[in-house]
Backbone bond lengths (Angstrom), bond angles and torsions (degrees), N, CA, C in turn:
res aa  C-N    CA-C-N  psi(-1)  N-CA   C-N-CA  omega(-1)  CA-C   N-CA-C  phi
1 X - - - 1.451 - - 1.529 109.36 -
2 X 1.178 115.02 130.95 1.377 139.25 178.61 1.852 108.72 -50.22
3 X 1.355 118.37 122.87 1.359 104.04 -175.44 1.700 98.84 -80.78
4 X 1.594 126.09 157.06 1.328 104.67 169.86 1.497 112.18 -89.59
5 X 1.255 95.35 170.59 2.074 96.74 -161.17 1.968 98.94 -97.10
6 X 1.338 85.10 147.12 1.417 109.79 -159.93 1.629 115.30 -59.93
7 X 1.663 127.89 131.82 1.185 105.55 -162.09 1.556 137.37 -62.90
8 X 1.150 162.94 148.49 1.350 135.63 165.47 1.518 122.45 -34.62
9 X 1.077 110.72 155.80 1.294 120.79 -167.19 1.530 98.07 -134.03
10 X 0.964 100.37 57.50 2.172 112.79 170.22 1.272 103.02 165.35
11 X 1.417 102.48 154.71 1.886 96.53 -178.75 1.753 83.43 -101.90
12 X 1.962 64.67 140.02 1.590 87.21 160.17 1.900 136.58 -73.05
13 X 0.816 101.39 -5.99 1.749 120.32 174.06 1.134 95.26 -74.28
14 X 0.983 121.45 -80.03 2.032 145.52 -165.96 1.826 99.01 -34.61
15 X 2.029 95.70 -54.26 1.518 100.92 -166.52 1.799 107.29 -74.53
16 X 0.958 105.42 -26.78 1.478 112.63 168.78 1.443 133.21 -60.14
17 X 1.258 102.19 -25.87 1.570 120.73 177.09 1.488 129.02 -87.90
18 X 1.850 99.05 -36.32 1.157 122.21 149.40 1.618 130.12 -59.08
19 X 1.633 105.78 -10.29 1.377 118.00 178.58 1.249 100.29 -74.61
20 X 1.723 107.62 -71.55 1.425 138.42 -175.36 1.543 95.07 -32.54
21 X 1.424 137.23 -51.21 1.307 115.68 -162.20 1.710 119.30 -74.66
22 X 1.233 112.42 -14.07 1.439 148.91 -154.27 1.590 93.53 -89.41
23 X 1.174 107.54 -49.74 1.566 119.87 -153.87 1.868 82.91 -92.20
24 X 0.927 98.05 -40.97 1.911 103.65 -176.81 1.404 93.61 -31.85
25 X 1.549 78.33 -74.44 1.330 92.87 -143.48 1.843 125.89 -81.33
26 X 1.601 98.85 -8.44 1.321 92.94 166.25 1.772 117.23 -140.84
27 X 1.370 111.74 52.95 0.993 137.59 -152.56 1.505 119.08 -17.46
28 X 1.463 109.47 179.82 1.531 97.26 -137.70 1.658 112.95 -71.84
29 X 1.013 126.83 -30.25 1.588 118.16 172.44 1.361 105.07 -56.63
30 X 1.255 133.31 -46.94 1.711 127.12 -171.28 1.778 99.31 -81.52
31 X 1.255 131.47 10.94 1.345 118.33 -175.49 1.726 92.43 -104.13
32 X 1.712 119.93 114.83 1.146 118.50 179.25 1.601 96.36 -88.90
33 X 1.703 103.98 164.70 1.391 110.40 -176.43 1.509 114.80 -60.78
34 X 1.086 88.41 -49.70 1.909 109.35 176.23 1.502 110.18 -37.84
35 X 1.295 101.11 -56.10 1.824 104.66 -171.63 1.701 97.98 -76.57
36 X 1.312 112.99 -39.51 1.694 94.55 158.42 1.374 140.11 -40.45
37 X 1.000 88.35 -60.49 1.589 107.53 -177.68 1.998 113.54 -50.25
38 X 1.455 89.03 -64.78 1.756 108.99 163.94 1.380 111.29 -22.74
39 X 1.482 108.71 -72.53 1.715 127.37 -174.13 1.710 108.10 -68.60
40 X 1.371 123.39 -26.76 1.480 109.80 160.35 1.522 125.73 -93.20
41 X 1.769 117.37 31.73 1.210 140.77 -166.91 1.711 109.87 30.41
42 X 1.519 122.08 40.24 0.834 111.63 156.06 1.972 126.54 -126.29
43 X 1.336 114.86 -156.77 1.424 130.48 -169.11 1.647 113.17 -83.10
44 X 1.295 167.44 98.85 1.225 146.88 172.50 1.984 120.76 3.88
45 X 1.740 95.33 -64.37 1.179 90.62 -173.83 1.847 129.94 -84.44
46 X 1.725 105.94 10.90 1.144 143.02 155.68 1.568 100.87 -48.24
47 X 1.373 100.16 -77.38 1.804 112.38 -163.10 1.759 101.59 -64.90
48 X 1.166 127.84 -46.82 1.476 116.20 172.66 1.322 133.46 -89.01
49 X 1.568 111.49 15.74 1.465 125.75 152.65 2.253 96.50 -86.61
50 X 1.122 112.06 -36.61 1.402 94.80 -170.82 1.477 96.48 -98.29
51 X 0.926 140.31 -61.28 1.111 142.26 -162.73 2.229 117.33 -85.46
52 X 1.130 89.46 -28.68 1.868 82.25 -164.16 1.112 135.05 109.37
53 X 0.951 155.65 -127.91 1.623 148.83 157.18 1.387 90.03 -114.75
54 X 1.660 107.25 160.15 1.325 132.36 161.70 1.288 121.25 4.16
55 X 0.899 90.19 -79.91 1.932 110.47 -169.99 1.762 96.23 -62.43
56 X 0.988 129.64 -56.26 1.896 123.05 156.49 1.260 127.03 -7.59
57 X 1.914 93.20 -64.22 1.657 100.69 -168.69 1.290 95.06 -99.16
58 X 1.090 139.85 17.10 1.604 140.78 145.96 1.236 114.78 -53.78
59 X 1.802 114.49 -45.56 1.519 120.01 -155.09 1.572 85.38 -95.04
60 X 1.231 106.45 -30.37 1.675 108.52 -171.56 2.012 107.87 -61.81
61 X 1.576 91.91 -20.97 2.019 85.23 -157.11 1.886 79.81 -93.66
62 X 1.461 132.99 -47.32 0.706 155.96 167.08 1.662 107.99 -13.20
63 X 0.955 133.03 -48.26 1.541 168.39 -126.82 1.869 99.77 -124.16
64 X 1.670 99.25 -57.96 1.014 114.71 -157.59 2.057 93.79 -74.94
65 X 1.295 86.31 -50.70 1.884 97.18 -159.80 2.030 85.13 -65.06
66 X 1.327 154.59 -32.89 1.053 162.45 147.32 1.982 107.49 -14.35
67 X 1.416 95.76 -71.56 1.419 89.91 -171.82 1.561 119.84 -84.01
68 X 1.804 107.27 -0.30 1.654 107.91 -171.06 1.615 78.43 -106.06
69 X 1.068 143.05 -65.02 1.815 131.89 -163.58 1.550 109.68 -85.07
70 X 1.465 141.74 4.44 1.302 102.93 -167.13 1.669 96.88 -145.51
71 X 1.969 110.30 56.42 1.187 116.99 -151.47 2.127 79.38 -99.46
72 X 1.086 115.88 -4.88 1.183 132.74 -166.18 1.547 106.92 -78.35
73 X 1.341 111.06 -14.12 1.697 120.56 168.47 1.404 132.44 -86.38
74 X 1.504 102.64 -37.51 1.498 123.63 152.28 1.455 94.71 -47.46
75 X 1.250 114.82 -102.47 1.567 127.91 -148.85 1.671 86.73 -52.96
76 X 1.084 156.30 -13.28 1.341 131.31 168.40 1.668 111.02 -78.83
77 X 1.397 130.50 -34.86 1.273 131.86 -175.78 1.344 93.53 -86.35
78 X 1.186 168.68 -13.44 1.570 152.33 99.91 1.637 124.63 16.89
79 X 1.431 90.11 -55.15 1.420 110.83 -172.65 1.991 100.81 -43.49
80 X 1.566 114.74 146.61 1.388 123.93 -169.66 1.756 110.66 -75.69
81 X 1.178 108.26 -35.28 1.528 106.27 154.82 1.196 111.70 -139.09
82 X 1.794 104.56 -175.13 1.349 113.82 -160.35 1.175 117.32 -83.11
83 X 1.725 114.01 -22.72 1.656 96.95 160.00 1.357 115.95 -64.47
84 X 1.017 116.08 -65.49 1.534 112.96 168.01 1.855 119.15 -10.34
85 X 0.921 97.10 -74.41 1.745 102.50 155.86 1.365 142.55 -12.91
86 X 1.335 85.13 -64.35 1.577 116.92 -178.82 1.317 109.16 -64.30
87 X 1.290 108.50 -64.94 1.623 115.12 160.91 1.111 154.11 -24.55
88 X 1.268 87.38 -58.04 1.647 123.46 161.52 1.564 123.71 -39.51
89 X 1.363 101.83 -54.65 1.339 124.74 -166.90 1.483 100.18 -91.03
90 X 1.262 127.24 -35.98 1.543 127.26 -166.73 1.900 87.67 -76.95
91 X 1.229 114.33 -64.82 1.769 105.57 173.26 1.550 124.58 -56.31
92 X 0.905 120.54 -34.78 1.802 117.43 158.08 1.230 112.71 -70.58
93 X 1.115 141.67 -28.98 1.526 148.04 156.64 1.565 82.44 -43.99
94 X 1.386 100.27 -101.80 1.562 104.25 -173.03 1.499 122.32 8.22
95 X 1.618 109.75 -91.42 0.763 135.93 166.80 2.156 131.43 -28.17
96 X 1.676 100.99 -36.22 1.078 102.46 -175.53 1.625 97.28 -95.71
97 X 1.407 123.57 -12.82 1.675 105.51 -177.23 1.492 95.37 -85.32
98 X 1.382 132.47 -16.73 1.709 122.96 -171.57 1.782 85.08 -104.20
99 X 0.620 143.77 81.27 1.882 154.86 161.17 1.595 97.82 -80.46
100 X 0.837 115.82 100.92 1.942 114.11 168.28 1.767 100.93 -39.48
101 X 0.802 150.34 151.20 1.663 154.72 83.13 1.697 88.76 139.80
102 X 1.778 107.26 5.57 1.986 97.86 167.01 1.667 97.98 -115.65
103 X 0.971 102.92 158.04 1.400 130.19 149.08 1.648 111.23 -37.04
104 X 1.954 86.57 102.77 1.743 103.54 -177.61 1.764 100.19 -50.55
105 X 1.637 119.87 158.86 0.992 148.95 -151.87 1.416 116.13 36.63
106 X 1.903 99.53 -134.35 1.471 96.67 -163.41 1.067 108.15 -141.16
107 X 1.766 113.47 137.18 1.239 113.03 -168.02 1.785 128.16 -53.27
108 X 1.257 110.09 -38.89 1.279 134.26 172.50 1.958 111.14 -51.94
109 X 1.078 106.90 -8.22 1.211 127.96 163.51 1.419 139.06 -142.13
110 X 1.289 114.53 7.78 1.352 124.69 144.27 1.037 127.28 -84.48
111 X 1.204 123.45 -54.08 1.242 149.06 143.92 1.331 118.58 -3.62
112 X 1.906 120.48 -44.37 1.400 127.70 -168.05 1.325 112.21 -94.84
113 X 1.568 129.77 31.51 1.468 136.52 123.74 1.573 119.53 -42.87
114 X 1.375 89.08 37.40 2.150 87.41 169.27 1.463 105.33 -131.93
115 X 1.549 89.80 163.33 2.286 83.12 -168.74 1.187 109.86 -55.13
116 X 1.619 125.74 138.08 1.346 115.47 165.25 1.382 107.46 -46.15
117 X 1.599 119.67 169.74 1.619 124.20 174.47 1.326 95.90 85.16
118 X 1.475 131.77 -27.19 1.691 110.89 -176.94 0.912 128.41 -70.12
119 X 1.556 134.45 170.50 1.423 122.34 -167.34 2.039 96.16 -81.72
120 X 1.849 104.11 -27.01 1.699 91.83 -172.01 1.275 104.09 -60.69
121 X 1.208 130.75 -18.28 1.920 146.52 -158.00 1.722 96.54 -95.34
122 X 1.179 117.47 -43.94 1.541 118.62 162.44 1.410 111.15 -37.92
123 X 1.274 110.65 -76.80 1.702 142.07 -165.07 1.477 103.32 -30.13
124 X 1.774 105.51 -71.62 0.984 117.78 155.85 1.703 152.55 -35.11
125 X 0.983 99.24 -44.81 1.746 115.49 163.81 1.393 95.54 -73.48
126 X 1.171 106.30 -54.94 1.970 93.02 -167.85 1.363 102.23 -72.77
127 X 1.200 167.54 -32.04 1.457 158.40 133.14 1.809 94.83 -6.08
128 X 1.501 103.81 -90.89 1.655 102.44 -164.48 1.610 118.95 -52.20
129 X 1.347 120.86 -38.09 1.931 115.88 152.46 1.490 108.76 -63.19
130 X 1.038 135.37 -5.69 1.725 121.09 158.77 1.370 113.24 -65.31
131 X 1.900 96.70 -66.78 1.846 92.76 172.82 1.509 116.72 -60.99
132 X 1.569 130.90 -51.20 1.580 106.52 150.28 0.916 126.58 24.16
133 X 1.516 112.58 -79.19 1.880 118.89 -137.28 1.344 75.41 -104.77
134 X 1.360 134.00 -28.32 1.557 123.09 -175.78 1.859 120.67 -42.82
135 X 1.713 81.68 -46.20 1.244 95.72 178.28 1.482 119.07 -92.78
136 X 1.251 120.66 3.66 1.379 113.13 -173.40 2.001 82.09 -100.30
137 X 1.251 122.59 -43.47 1.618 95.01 -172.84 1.431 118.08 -90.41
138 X 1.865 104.72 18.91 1.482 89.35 154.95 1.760 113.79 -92.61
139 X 1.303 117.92 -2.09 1.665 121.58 -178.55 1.075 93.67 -100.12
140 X 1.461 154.71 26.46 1.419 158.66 -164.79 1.539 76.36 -136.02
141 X 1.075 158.82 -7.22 1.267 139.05 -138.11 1.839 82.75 -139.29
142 X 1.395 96.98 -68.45 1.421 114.82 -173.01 1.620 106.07 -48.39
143 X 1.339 122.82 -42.21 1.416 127.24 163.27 1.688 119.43 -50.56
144 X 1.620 98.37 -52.16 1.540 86.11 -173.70 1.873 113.06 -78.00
145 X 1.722 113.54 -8.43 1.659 120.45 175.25 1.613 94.83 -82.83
146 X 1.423 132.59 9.62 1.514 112.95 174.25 1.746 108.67 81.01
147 X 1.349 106.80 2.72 1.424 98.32 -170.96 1.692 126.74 -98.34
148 X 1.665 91.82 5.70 1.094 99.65 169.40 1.856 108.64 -153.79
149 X 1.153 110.73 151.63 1.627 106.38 -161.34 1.578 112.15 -59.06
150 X 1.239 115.64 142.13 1.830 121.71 -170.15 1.745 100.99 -67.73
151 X 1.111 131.36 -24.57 1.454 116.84 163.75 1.287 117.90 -93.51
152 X 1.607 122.95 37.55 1.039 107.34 153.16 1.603 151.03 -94.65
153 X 1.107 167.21 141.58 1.416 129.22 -163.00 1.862 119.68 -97.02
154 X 1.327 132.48 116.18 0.851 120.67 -152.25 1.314 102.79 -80.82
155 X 1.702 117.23 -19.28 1.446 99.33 -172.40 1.695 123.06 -106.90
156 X 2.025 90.80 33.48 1.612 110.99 168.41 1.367 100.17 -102.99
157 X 1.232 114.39 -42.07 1.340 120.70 156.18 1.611 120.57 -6.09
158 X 1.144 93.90 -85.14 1.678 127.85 -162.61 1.420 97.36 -72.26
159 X 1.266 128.36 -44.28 1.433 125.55 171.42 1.968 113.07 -56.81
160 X 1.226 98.41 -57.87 1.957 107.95 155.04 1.584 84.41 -7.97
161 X 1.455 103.52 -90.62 1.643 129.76 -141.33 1.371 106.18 -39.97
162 X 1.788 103.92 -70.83 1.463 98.36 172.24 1.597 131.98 -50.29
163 X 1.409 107.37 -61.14 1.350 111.79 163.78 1.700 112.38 -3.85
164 X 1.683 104.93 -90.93 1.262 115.16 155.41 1.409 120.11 -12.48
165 X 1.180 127.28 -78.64 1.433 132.04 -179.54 1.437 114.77 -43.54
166 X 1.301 132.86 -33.23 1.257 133.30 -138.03 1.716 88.99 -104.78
167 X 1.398 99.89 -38.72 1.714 117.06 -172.32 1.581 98.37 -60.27
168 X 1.906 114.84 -37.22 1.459 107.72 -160.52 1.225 104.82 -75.41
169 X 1.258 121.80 -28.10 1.641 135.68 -178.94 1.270 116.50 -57.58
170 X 1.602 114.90 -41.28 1.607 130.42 164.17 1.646 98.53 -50.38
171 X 1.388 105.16 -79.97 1.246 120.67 178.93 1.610 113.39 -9.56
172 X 1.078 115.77 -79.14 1.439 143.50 -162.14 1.471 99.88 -74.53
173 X 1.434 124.65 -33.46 1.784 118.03 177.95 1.913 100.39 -75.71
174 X 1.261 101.74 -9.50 1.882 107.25 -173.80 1.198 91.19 -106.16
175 X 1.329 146.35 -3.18 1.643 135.22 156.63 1.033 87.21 118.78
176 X 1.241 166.67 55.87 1.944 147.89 143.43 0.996 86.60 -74.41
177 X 1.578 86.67 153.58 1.754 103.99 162.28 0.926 121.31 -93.28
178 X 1.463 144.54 170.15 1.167 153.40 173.58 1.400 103.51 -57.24
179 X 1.195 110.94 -47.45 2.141 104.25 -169.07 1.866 100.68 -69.59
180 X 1.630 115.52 -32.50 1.503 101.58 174.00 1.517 109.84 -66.32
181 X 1.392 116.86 -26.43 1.421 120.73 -168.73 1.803 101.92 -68.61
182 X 1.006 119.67 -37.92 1.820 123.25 -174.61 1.524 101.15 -74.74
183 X 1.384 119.62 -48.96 0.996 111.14 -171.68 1.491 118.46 -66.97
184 X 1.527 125.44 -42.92 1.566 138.46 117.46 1.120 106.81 25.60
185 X 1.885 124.52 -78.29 1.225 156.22 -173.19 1.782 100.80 -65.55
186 X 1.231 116.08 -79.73 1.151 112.10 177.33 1.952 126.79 -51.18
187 X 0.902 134.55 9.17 1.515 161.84 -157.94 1.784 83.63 -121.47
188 X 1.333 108.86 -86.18 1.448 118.28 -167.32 1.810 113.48 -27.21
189 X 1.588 88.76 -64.62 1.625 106.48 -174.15 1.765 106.98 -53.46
190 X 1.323 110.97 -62.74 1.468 96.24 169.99 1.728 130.83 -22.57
191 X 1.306 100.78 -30.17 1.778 111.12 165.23 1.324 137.19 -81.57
192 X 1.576 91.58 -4.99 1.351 118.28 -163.82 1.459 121.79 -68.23
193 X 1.633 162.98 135.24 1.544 120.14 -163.69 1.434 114.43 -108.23
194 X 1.174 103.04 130.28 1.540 116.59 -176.24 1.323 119.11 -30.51
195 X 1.231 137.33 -179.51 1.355 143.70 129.02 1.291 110.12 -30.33
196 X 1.729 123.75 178.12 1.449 110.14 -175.72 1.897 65.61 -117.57
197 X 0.913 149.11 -9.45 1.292 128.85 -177.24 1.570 105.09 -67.14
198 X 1.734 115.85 -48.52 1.203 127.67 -138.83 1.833 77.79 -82.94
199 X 1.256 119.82 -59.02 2.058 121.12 175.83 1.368 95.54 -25.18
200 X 1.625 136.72 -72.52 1.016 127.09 -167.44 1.738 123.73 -44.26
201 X 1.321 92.88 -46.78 1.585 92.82 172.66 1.526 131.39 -75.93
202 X 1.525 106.81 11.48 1.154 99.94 176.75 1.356 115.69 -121.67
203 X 1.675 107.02 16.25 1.524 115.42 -179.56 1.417 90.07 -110.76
């Protein structure tokens, strides 16, 4: 009979978070295992009994830094229309790459100091075309409620959005502040396309 295996001895949340800052901040080719390991107060063969090699607890912190910073995408595709939306997300963007006491921008783009073609460089791209399409079938939506004009394209749209996002993350790892970053935001939206009610009223 199989003995059962002994429990962890660190939480895994805690060590995960301690990844995420690691990986932040010195993205993933410059993040050695060692200095991983160190910063999630544990042993080498600790982290690849829970986690796997490298590239593992990449997808693992990856995952992790997703559901603690970027709850700000949900509650923006919530929003009752698509400007509303748009907004939403460009100021919580904002807001989450200037975070007091983390590492200015965003991991999902700091982070992508790895060779293109890699699978961590995969991971990544496919994360930001997830939210993408997030946002392109909520303007697929907003098109067919009338709330945004029928020749518009929602999934140039949604590319806008990220684009944007990815730039604020630059932004903010080069020192902007958060108030240039809104205003940033507010600039953007002005481009943004109205209602076809609100177009009418302005011709």
């Amino acid at each position: 009979m199989a003995r059962p295996g002994r429990p962890r001895a660190f939480d895994t949340d805690e060590a995960l978070d301690a990844a995420v800052e690691v990986f932040w901040r010195r993205g993933f080719t410059n993040a050695g295992l060692t200095e991983l390991a160190a910063a999630m107060g544990v042993n080498k063969p600790s982290v690849y009994g829970a986690f796997g090699d490298k590239a593992q607890l990449f997808q693992a912190a990856l995952r992790r830094y997703v559901e603690r910073n970027m709850g700000y995408v949900t509650e923006a595709l919530q929003k009752p229309t698509a400007l509303e939306c748009a907004r939403a997300f460009l100021i919580g963007n904002a807001h989450a790459v200037t975070m007091p006491g983390r590492p200015a921008g965003c991991l999902s783009v700091q982070a992508v100091a790895t060779p293109e073609g890699s699978n961590e460089y995969s991971v990544l791209a496919r994360n930001r075309a997830a939210i993408q399409e997030r946002f392109a079938d909520r303007f697929r939506r907003a098109i067919d409620e009338g709330d945004l004009p029928p020749d518009e394209d929602p999934g140039e749209l949604a590319a806008f959005l990220i684009t944007l996002s990815s730039g604020f993350a630059v932004r903010a790892a080069d020192g902007t502040t958060r108030e240039a970053l809104l205003a940033l935001a507010d600039r953007a939206m002005a481009t943004f396309p109205a209602p076809p009610s609100e177009e009418n009223n302005r011709d």
